[in-house]
Backbone atoms as SQL, in Angstrom:
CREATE TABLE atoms (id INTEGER PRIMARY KEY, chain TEXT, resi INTEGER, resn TEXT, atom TEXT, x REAL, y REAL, z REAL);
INSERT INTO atoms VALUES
  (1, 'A', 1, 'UNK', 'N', 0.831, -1.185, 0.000),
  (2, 'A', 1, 'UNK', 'CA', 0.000, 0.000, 0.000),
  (3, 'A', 1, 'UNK', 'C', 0.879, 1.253, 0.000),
  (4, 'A', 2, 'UNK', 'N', 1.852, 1.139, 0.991),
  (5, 'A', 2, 'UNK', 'CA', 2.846, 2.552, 0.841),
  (6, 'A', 2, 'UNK', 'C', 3.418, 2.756, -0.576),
  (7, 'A', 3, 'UNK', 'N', 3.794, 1.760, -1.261),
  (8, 'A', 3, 'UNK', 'CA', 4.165, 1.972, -3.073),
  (9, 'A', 3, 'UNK', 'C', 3.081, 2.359, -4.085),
  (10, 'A', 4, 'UNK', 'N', 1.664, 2.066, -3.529),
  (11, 'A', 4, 'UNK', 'CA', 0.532, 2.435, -4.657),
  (12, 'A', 4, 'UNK', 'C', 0.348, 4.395, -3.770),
  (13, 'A', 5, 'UNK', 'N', 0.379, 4.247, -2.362),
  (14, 'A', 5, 'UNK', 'CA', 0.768, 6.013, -2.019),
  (15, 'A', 5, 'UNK', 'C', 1.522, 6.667, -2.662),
  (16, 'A', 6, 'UNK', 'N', 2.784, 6.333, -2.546),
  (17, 'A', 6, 'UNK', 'CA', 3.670, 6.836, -2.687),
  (18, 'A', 6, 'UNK', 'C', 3.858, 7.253, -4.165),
  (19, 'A', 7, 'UNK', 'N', 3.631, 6.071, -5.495),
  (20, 'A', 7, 'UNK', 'CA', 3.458, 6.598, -6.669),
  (21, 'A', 7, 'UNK', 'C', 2.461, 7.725, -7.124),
  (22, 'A', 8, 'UNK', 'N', 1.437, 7.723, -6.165),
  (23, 'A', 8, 'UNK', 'CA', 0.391, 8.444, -6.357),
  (24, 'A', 8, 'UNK', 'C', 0.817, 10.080, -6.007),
  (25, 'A', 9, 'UNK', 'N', 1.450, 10.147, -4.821),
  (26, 'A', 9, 'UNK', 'CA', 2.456, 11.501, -3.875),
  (27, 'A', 9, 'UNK', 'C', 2.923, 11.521, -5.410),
  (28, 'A', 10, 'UNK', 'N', 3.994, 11.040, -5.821),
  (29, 'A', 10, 'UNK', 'CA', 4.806, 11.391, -6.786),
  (30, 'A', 10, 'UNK', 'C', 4.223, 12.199, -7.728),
  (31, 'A', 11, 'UNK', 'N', 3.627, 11.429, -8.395),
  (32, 'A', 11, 'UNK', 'CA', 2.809, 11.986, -9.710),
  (33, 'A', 11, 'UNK', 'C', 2.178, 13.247, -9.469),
  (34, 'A', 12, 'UNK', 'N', 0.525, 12.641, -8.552),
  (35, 'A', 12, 'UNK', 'CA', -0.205, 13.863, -8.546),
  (36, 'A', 12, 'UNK', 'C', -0.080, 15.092, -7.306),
  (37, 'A', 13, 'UNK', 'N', 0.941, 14.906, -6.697),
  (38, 'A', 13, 'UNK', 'CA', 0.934, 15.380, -5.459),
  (39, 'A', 13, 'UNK', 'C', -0.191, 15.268, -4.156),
  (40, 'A', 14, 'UNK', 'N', 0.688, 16.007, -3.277),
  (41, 'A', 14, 'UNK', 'CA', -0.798, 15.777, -1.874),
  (42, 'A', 14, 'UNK', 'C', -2.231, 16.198, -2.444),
  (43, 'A', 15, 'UNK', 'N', -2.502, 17.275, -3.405),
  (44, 'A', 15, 'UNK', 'CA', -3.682, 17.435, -3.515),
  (45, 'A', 15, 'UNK', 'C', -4.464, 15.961, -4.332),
  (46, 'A', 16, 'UNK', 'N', -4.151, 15.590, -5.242),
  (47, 'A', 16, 'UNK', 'CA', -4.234, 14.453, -6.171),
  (48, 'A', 16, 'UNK', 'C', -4.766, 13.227, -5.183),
  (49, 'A', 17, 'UNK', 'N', -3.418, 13.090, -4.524),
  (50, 'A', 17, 'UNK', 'CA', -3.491, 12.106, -3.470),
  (51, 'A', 17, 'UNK', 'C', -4.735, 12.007, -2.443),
  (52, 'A', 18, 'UNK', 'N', -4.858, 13.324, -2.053),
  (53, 'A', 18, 'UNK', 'CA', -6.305, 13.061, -1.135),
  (54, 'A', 18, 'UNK', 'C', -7.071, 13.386, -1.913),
  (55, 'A', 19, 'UNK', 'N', -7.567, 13.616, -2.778),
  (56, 'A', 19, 'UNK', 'CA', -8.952, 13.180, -4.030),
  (57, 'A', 19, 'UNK', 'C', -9.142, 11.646, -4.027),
  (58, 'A', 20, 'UNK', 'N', -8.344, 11.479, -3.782),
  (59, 'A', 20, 'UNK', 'CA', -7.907, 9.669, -4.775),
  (60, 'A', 20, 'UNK', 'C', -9.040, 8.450, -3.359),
  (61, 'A', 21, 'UNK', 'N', -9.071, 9.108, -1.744),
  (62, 'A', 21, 'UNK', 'CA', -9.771, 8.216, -1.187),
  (63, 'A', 21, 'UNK', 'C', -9.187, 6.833, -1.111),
  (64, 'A', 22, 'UNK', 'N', -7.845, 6.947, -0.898),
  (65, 'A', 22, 'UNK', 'CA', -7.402, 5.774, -1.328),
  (66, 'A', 22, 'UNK', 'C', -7.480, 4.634, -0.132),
  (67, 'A', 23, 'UNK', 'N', -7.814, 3.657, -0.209),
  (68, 'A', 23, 'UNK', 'CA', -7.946, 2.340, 0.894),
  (69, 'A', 23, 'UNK', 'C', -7.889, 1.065, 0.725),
  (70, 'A', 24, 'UNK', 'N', -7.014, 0.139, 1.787),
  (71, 'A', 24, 'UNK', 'CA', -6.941, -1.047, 1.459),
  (72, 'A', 24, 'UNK', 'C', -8.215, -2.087, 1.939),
  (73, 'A', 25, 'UNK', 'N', -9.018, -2.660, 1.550),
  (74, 'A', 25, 'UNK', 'CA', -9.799, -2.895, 1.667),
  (75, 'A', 25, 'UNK', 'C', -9.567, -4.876, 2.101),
  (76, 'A', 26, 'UNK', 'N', -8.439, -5.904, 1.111),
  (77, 'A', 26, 'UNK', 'CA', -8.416, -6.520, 1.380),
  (78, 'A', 26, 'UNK', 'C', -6.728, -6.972, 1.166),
  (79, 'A', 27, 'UNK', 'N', -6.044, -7.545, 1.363),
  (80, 'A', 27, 'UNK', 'CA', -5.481, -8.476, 1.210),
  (81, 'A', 27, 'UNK', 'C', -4.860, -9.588, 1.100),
  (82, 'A', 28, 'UNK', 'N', -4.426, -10.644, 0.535),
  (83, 'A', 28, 'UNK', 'CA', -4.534, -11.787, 0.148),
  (84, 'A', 28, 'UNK', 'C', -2.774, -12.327, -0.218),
  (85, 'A', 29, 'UNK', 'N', -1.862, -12.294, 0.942),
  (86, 'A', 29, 'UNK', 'CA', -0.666, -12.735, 0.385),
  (87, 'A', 29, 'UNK', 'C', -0.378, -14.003, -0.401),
  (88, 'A', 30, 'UNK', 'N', -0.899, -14.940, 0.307),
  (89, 'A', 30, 'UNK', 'CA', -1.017, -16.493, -0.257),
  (90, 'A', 30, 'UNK', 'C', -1.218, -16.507, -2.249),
  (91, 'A', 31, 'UNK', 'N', -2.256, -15.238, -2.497),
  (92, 'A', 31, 'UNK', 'CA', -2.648, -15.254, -3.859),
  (93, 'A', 31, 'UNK', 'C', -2.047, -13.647, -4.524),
  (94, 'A', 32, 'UNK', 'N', -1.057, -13.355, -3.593),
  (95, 'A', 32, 'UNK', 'CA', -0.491, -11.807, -3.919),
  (96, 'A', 32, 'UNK', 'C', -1.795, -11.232, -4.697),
  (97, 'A', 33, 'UNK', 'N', -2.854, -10.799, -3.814),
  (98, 'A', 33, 'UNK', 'CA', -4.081, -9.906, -4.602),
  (99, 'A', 33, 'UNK', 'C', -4.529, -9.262, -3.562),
  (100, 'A', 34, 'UNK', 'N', -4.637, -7.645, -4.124),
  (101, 'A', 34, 'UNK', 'CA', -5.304, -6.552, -2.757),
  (102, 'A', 34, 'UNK', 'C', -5.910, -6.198, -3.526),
  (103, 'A', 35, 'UNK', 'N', -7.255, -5.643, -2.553),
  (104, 'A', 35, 'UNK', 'CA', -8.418, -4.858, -3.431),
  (105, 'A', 35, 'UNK', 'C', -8.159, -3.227, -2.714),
  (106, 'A', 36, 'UNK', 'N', -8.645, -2.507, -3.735),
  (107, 'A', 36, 'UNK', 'CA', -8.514, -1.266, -3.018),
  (108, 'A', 36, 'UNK', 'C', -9.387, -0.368, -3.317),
  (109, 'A', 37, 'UNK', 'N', -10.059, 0.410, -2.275),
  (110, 'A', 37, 'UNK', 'CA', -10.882, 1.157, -2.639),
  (111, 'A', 37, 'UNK', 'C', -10.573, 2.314, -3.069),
  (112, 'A', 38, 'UNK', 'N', -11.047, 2.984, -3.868),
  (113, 'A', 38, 'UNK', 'CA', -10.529, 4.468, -5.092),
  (114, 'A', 38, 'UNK', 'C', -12.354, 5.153, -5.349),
  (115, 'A', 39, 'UNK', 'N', -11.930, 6.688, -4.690),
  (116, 'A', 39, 'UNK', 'CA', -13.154, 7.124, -5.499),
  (117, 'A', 39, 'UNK', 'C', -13.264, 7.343, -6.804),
  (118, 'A', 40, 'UNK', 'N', -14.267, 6.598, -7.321),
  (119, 'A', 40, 'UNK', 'CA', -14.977, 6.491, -8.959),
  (120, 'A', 40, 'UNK', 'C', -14.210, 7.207, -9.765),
  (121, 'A', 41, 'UNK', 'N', -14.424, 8.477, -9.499),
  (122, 'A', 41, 'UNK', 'CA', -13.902, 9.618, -10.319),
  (123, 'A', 41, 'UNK', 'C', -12.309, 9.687, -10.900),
  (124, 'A', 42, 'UNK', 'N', -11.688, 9.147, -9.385),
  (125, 'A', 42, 'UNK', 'CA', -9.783, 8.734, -9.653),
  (126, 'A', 42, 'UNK', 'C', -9.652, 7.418, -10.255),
  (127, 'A', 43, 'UNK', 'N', -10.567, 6.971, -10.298),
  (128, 'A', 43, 'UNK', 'CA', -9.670, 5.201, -10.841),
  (129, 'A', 43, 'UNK', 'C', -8.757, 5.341, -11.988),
  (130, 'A', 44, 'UNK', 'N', -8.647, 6.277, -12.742),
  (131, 'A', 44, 'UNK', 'CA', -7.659, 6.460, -14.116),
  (132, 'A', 44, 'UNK', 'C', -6.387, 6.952, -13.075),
  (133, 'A', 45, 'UNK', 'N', -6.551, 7.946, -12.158),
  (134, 'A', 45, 'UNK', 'CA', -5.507, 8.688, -11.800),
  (135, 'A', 45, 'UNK', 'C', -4.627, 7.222, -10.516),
  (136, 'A', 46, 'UNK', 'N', -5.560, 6.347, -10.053),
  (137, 'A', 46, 'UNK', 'CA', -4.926, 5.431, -9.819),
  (138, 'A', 46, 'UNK', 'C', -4.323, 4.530, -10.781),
  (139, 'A', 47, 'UNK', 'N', -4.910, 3.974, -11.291),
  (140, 'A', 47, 'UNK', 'CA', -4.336, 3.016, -12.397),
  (141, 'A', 47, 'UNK', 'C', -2.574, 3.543, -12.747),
  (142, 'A', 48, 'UNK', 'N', -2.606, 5.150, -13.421),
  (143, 'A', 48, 'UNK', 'CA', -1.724, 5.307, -13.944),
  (144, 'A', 48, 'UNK', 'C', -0.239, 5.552, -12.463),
  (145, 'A', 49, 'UNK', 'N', -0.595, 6.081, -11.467),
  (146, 'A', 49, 'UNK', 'CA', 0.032, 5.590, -10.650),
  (147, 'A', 49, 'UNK', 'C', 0.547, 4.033, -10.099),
  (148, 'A', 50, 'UNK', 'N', -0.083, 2.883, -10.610),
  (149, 'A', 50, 'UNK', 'CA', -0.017, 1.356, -10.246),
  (150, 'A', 50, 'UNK', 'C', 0.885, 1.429, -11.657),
  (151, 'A', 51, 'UNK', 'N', 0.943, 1.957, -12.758),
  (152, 'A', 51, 'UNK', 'CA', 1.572, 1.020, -13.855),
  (153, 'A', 51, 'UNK', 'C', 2.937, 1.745, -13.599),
  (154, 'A', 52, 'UNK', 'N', 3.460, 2.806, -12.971),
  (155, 'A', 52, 'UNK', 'CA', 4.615, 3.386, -12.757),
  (156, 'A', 52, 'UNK', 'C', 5.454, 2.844, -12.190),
  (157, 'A', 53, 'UNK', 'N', 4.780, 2.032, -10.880),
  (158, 'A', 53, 'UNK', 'CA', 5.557, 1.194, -10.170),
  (159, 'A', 53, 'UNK', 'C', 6.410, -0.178, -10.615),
  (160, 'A', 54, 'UNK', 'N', 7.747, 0.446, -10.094),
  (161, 'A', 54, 'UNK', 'CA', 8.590, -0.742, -11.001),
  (162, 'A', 54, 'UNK', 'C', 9.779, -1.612, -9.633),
  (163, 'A', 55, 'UNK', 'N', 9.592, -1.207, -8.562),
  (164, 'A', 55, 'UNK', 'CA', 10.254, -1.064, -6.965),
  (165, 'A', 55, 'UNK', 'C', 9.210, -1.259, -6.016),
  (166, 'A', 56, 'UNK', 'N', 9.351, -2.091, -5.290),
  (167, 'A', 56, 'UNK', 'CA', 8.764, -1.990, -3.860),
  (168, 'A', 56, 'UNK', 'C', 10.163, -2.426, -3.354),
  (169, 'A', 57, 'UNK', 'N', 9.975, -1.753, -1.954),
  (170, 'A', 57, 'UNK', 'CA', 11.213, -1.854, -0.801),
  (171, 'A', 57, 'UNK', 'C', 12.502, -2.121, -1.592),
  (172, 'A', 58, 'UNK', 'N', 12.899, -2.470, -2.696),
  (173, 'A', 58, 'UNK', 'CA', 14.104, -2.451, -3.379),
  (174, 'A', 58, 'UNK', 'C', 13.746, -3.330, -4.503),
  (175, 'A', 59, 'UNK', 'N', 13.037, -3.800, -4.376),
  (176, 'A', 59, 'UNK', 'CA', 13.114, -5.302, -5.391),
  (177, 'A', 59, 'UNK', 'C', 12.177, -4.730, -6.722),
  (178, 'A', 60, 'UNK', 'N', 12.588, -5.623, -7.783),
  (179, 'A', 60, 'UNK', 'CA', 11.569, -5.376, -8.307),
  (180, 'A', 60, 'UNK', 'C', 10.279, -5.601, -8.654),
  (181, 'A', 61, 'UNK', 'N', 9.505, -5.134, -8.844),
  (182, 'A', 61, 'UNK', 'CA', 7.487, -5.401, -8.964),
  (183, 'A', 61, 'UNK', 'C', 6.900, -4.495, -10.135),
  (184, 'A', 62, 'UNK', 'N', 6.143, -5.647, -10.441),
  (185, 'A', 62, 'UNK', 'CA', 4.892, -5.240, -11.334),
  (186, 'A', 62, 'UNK', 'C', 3.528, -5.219, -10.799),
  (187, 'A', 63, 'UNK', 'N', 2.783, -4.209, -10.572),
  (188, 'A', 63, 'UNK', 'CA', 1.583, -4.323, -10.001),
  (189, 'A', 63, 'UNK', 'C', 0.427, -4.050, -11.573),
  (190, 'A', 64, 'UNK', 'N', -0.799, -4.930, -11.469),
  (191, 'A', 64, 'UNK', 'CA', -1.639, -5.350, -12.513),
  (192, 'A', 64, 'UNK', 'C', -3.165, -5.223, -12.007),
  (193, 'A', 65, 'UNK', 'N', -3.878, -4.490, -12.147),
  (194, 'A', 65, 'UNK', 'CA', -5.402, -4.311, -11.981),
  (195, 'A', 65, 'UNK', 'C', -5.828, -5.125, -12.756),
  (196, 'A', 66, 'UNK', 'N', -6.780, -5.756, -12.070),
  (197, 'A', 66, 'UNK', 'CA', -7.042, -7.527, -12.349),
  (198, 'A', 66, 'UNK', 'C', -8.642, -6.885, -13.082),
  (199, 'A', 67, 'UNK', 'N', -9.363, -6.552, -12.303),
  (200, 'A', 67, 'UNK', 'CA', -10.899, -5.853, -12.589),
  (201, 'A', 67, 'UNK', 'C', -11.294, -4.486, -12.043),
  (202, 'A', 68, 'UNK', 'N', -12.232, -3.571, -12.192),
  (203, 'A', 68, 'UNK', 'CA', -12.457, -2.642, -11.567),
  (204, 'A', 68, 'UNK', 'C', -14.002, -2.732, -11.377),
  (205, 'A', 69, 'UNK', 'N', -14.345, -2.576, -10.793),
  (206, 'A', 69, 'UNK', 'CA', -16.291, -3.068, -10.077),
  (207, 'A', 69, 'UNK', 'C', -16.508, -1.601, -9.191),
  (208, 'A', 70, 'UNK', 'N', -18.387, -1.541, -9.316),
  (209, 'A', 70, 'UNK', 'CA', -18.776, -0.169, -8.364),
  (210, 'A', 70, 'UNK', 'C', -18.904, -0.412, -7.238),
  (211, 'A', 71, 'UNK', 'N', -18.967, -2.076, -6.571),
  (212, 'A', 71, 'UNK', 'CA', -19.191, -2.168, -5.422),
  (213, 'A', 71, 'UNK', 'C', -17.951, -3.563, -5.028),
  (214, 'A', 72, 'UNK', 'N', -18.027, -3.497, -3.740),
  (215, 'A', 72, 'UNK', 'CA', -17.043, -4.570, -3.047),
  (216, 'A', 72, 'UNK', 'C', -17.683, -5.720, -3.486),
  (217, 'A', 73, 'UNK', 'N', -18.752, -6.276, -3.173),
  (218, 'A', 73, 'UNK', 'CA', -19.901, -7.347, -3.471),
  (219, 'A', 73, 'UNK', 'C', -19.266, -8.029, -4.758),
  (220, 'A', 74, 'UNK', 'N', -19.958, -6.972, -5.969),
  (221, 'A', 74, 'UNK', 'CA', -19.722, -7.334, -7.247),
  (222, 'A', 74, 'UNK', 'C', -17.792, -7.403, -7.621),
  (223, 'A', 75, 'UNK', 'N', -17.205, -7.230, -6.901),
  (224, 'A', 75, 'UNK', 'CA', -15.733, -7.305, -7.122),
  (225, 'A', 75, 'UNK', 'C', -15.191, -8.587, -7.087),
  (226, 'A', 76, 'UNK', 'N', -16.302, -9.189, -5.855),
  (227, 'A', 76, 'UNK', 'CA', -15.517, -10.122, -5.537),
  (228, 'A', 76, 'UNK', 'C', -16.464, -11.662, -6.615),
  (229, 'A', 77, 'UNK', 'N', -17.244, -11.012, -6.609),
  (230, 'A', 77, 'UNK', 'CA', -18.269, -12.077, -7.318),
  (231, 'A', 77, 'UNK', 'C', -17.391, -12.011, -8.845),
  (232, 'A', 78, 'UNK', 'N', -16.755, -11.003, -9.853),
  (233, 'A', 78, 'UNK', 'CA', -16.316, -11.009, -10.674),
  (234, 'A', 78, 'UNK', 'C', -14.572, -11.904, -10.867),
  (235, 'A', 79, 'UNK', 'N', -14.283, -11.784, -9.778),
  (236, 'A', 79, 'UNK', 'CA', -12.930, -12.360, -8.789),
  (237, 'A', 79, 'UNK', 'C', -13.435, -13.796, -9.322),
  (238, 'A', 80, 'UNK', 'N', -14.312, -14.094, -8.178),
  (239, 'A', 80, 'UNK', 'CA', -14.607, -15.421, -8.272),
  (240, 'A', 80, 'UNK', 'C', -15.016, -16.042, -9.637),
  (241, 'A', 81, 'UNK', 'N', -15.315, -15.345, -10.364),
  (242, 'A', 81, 'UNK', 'CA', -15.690, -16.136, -12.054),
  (243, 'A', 81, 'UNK', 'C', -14.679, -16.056, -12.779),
  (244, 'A', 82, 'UNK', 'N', -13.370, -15.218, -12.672),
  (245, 'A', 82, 'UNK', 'CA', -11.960, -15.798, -13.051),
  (246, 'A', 82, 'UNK', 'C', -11.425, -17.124, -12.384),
  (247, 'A', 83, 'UNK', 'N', -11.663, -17.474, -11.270),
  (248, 'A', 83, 'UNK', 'CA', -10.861, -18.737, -10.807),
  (249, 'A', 83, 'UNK', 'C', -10.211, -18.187, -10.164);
């Protein structure tokens, strides 16, 4: 979560950043998958912050938005019909 912040600080700055509503909602190490909550309006301004990221803590990472859904419910129900 501090690397999807932190790209976000970078880019759009503090104002950007608190528009964005940003929250971790779940995560899932076993299946490396977090859901995160983003208000509606930012999900582009997130996204393009997630594809920047090429580093966490030193190493390298690719982070990948799997789906985007209006509610938690339907996120996970869409989750679940990938496998």
């Amino acid at each position: 979560m501090d690397a999807v912040w932190g790209a976000v600080l970078k880019i759009f700055g503090e104002y950007g950043a608190s528009k964005c509503g940003l929250a971790l909602i779940d995560y899932k190490s076993e299946e490396k998958l977090a859901i995160l909550r983003v208000v509606h309006t930012e999900v582009e301004t997130v996204r393009a912050a997630i594809a920047l990221i090429t580093k966490i803590k030193e190493k390298p990472a690719a982070l990948h938005v799997l789906t985007v859904s209006g509610t938690i419910k339907a996120l996970y129900k869409k989750l679940k019909q990938r496998g």
